[in-house]
C-alpha positions, 0 to 999 in steps of 0.5 A, a space after each residue: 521509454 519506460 521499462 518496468 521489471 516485475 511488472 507481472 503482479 504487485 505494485 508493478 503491475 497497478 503503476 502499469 494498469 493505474 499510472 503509466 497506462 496513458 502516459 505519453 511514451 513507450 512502455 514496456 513490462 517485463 517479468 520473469 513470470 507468463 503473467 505478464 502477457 495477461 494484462 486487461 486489454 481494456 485500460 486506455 493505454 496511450 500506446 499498446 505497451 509491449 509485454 516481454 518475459 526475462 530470464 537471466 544467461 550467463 549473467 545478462 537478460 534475455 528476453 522473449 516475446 509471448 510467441 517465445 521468439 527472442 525479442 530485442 532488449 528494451 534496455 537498448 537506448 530509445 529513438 528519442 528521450 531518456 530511457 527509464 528503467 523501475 525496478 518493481 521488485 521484492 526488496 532482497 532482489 533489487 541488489 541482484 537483478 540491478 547487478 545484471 540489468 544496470 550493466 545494459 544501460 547506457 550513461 545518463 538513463 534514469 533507474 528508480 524503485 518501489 521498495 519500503 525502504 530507501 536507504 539500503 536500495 539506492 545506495 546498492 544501485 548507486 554502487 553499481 553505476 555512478 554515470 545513472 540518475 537513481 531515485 526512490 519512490 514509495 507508494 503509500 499503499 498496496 497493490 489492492 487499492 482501486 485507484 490513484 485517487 487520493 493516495 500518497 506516495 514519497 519520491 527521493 530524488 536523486 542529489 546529483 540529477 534533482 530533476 530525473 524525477 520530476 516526470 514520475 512525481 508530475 504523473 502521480 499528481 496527475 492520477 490524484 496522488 499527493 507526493 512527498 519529496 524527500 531524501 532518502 534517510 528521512 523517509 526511512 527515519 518515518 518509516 521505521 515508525 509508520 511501518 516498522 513499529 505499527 506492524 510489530 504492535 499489529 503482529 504481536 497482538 495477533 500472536 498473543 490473541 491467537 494464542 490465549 486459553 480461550 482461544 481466537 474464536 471464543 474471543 470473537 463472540 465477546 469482540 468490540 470494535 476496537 478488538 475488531 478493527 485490530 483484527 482486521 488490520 492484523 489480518 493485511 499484515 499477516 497475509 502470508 504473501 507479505 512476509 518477506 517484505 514485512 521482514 524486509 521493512 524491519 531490517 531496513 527501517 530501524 525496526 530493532 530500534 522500533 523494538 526496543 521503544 516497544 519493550 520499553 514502553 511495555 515494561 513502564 506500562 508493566 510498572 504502572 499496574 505492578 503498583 495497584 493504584 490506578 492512578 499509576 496506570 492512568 498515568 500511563 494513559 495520559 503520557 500516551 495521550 499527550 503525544 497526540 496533541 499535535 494531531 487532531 485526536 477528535 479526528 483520529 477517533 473519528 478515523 477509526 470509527 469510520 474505518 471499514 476493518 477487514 472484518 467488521 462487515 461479516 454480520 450483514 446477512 451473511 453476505 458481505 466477507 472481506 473488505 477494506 476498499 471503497 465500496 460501490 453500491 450497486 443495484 442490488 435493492 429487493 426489499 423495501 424499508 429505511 435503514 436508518 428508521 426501521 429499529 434494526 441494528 445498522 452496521 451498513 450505515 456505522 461502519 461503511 464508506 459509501 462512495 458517492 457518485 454525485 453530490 458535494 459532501 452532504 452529511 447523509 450519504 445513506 441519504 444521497 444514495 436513496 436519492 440516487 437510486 430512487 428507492 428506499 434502502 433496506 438492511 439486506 441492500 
């Protein structure tokens, strides 16, 4: 059996709907919220998972069914197999809710969670219980993505049980998630990289932009792509319902020693201008530079340029808001024309991801799709 707490809404609810869904053993989502009765009833679940709502008496749960009749506790030892508790909650309640939920298990079940960080949760679940198997997991998205297909995910598994993971990390791979075993003070080492310091520099210029003298809307009529794309990523990280796990992410990651790396490189890149010659400053530049030589800088350039930032679409007719998914094309052809040929400027073709539904890679995915709809493609489409 596998219980999820926090499976209303987040990464709790889309491990539900896009992971567990087909799995081959009982599941059970449960949330302090309603919305957890609100699931589609459209997914291929394997079996119809049951839905409970929780809340906290006395210092032990108590659960309810959608009628509100008090319903037996999912955290009571299964039929058969281990029972496996995850925690999909926001990071500054897994020491909490572990402290009221962990005490129902019985020895031997397996307790795993969703956080950003790694260090900081498995080691206040294991001060709770040392007779559990407790593991990390950390999917290497949000909640809004489409699908499994593709992503990443880290697992850390447990020391002392190394195989209480196995089923979670054989079902990512199963929905097309690449999973990267690691312990826990190596995901986090990387974390206060990928995560921490990658949302101080997106947040800082967010803040410095916003508030310059000509202001955010006067820059927007002279923005480039670059400056586009830094938007547009700046505006997932500043989502105001994020802010308490972007905070979370700093404190347990390293993000003050992040910080300090920041300043650092500011006041060398300060030094460089305060000199006048630009060859200080190309300096700079080239110590940035050689850095990426262990990763494909042609392909990063590549990356970016292919991106769809949150943002980049908006011009196209005055259709298209935001966006930083695949995008599928529907019928929504009118006018007739080519889109690569008729002289008009070609966002559609420079900044979208198309998702082909047939074919095998071809170079000319404006092409393919002409050909799969059997017309030809024009700037409104």
């Amino acid at each position: 059996r596998l219980v999820i707490f926090g499976a209303a809404q987040g990464m709790g609810r889309w491990l539900a709907e896009q992971v567990f869904a087909a799995a081959p053993f009982e599941l059970v989502l449960v949330d302090v919220s309603h919305h957890v009765f609100e699931h589609p009833g459209d997914r291929p679940w394997g079996r119809p998972p049951l839905r409970l709502k929780v809340a906290y008496e006395a210092g032990r749960p108590v659960f309810t069914d959608g009628d509100g009749a008090a319903a037996q506790s999912p955290l009571d030892p299964p039929g058969s197999g281990r029972l496996a508790l995850c925690l999909a909650v926001p990071a500054d309640a897994v020491d909490t809710i572990a402290s009221v939920v962990l005490p129902q298990l019985e020895p031997g079940s397996i307790v795993f969670d969703v956080t950003s960080s790694k260090n900081q949760p498995l080691a206040a679940l294991r001060a709770q219980r040392d007779d559990l198997a407790v593991f990390g997991t950390h999917p290497l998205f949000g909640p809004r993505v489409a699908g499994p297909a593709g992503q990443s995910a880290v697992v850390c598994p447990d020391p002392d049980d190394v195989a209480a993971h196995r089923w979670l990390s054989d079902l990512f791979t199963e929905a097309g998630i690449t999973v990267q075993e690691v312990s826990a003070a190596e995901h986090d080492r990387a974390m206060s990289w990928v995560q921490a310091l990658t949302h101080q520099v997106l947040i800082v210029f967010a803040g410095l932009v916003s508030r310059s003298e000509p202001g955010m809307d006067e820059l927007w009529r002279f923005r480039t792509p670059v400056f586009e794309a830094l938007a547009g990523l700046a505006g997932r990280v500043l989502t105001p319902s994020q802010d308490a796990t972007i905070a979370a992410i700093q404190s347990g990651v390293d993000g003050a020693g992040r910080a300090d790396d920041l300043a650092e490189a500011v006041d060398a890149l300060r030094q460089a201008l305060a000199s006048g010659d630009p060859a200080d400053t190309a300096g700079f530049i080239a110590w940035a530079r050689e850095g990426l030589r262990a990763v494909d800088l042609t392909r990063l350039q590549a990356t970016a340029e292919d991106a769809v930032a949150a943002l980049e679409l908006r011009p196209v007719d005055g259709e298209v808001g935001l966006m930083d998914q695949l995008v599928r094309v529907g019928r929504v052809l009118r006018d007739a024309g080519d889109a690569d040929r008729d002289g008009r400027a070609n966002r559609l073709a420079r900044g979208l991801d198309l998702e082909r539904g047939v074919g095998d890679g071809a170079a000319d995915p404006l092409g393919d799709l002409e050909r799969l709809v059997g017309r030809r493609l024009g700037q409104k489409d």
